[in-house]
N, C-alpha and C positions, 0 to 999 in steps of 0.2 A: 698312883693318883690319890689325892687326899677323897678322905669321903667325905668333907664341907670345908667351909673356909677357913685355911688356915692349922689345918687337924692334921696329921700322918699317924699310922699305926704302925712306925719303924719301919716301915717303906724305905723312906726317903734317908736311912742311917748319917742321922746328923745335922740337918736341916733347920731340925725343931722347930716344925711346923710353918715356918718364912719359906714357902718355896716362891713368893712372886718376888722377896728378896732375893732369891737366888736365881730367877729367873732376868730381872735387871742387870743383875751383875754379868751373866751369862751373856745378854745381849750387847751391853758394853764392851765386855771381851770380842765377842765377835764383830762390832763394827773398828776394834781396835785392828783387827786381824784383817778384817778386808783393806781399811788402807794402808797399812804397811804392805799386804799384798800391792797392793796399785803402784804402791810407792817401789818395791821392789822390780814390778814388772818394768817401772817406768825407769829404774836405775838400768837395769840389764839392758835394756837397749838401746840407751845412750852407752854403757860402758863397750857393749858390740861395737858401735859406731867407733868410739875414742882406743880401740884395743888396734887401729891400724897404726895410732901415735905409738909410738914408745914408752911415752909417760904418761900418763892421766893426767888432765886437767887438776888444779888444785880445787875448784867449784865443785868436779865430780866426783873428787875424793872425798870431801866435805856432805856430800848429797850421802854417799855410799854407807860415810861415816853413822850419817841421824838412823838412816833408814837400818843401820844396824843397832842403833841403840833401839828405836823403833821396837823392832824383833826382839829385843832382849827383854825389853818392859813386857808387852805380852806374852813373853814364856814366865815373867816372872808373875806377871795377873793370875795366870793358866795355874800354874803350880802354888799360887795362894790358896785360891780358889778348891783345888786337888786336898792341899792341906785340910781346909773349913769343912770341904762339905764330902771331901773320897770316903768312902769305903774303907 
């Protein structure tokens, strides 16, 4: 914890002092993470439903498609973030 606003005493290794910066960023990443959750939960169980076809739909491919690009943008936020402000 900083001891006023704005201050770290090497605490925070790397922050430089911005931790309500790095606390924005942090909540961003995590509402990014909850809807691709959603979005994933919401793929899987249309893909359970379409898995008695043969083929997937070209719509649910498409859907399966973002929602993995999705994932991928938030591992790469996550690992920016690991970069700026890890240990």
């Amino acid at each position: 914890m900083p001891n006023s606003a704005g201050q770290c005493e090497g605490e925070c290794n790397g922050c430089k002092g911005n931790l309500n910066k790095l606390l924005a960023e942090l909540k961003v990443v995590r509402m990014m993470q909850s809807r691709v959750n959603k979005g994933t939960v919401d793929a899987n169980g249309e893909a359970r439903q379409a898995a008695a076809v043969a083929e997937l739909p070209p719509e649910l491919r498409e859907k399966i498609g973002k929602l993995r690009d999705g994932e991928q943008s938030t591992r790469d936020a996550m690992d920016r973030l690991h970069e700026r402000f890890g240990q």
